[in-house]
N, C-alpha and C positions, 0 to 999 in steps of 0.2 A: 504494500500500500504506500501510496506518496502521497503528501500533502507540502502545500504551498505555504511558508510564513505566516501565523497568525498569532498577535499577543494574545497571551493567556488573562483571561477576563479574573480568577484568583489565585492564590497560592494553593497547591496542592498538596495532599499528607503525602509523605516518604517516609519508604519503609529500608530497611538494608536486605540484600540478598544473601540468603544463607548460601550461597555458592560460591561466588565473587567477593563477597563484601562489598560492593557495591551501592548508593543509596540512588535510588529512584526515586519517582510517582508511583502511588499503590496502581496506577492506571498501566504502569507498566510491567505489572507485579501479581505474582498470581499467591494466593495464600493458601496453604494447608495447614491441617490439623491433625492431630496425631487420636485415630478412633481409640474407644476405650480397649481395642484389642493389642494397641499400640503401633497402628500402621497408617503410614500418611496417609490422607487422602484432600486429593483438592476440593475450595473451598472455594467455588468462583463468584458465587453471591455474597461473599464474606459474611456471612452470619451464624456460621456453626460455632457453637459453644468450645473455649479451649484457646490456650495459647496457639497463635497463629504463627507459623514458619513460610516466610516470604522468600520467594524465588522468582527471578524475573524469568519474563516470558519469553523464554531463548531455548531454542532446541540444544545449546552448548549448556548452557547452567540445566538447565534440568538434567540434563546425562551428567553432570559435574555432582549436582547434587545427590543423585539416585549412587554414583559412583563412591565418593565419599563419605554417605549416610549423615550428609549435610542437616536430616531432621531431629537427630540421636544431638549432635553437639548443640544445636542451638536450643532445645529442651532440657541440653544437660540429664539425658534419662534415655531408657532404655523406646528406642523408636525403630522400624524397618521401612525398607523402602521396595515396594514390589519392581521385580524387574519390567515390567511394562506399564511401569506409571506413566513415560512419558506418552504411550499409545493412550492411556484411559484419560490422560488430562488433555490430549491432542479431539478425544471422540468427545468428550462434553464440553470441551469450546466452541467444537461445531453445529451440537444439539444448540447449545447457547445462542449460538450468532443467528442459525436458522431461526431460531424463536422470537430472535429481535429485529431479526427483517421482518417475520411476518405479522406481529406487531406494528410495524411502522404499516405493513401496506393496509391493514383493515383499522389503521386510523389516521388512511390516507395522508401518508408522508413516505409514500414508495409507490414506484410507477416504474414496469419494464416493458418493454420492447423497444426495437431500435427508435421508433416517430416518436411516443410518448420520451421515452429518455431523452431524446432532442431536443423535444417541444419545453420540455421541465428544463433542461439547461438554458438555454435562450431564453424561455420565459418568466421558470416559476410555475408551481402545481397550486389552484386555488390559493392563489395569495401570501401561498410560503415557497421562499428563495431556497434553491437548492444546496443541500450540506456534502452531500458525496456522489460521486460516479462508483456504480459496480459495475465489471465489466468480467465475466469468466474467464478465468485462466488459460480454458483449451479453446475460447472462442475463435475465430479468425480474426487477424491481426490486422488483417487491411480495416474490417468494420472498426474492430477496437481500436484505431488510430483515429479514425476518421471522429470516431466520437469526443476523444480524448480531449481533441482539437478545441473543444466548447466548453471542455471545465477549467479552465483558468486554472486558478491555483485551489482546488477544490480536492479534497482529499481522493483517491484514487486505488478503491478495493476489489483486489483482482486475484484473494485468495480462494474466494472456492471456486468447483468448475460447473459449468453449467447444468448437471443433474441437481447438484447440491442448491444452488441458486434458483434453478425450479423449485426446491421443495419449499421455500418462501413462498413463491406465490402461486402456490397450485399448478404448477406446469410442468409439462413432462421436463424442460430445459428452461435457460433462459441465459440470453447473452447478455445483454446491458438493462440496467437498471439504474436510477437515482432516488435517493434519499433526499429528502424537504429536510428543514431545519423544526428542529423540535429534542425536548426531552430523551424520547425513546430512539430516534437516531442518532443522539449523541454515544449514547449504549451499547446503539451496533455497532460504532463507528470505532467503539473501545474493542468490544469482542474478536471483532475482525482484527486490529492491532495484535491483539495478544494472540492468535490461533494463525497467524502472520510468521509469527516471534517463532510457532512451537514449531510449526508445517515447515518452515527456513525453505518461504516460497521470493523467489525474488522477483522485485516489483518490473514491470517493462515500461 
């Protein structure tokens, strides 16, 4: 995903990455918790009870993490880390992000096909200014250029591929899509960043 320059409207919380040591945005941070069985498990809405173990959303730190049993030292206590954390944290960012596209479009702030996605960059969908282009990963490239061409500096998510992006909005596929400015798009606009981070899909 790419996006164009924009000041940050507040200060954000930061967390340090039990991998790196690293201090981020929680927004770029994904948090787990250690179940009472004593095994990570991620915690993408951040509200499970328990000391939370922050790890950014990098396909490198999370194999850094899973590798070092980076949950065990930052708990100071006995924690494990299944060997396909990073698949199970990679498969609910995805349920995630689908969930929040399709939110955005039954409260009309998402609109795909090529004309609509046009018509919303150039115009605006009912009165709300566009916050993101989506564009599938295995789309064709000549379309996906062609569209690009119209989001200015408008953030640019091109992590799933097109069956995934159908299941947003009820479609067997769907090549290009945009996000209105709102709330719940703000959300998708995180989800996609972080399952971005895990997928280590590079932007075109």
């Amino acid at each position: 995903m790419t996006r164009g320059g924009r000041p940050k409207e507040r200060e954000a919380p930061e967390r340090r990455c039990a991998a790196t040591g690293e201090t981020s945005e929680t927004a770029q941070l994904i948090r787990f918790v250690i179940s009472p069985e004593g095994v990570a498990t991620p915690d993408l809405a951040e509200k499970l009870p328990g000391r939370g173990v922050w790890v950014k959303a990098d396909r490198a730190a999370l194999t850094l993490a899973v590798k070092r049993n980076a949950f065990a030292r930052s708990i100071k206590g006995p924690a494990t880390a299944p060997a396909d954390l990073l698949e199970r944290t990679e498969t609910l960012l995805l349920q995630r992000l689908i969930q929040s596209l399709a939110l955005c479009r039954k409260a009309g702030l998402a609109v795909a096909g090529y004309e609509k996605a046009r018509e919303a960059l150039m115009r605006g969908n009912g009165g709300a200014p566009p916050e993101a282009l989506l564009q599938a990963s295995d789309g064709s490239e000549d379309g996906r250029r062609k569209i690009r061409r119209l989001a200015d500096d408008l953030p640019v998510i091109d992590v799933l591929k097109k069956e995934e992006l159908g299941l947003a909005f009820g479609r067997p596929y769907v090549i290009h899509a945009v996000l209105m400015a709102g709330g719940i798009a703000d959300r998708a606009i995180r989800e996609a960043s972080r399952l971005e981070g895990v997928r280590a899909v590079a932007s075109t």
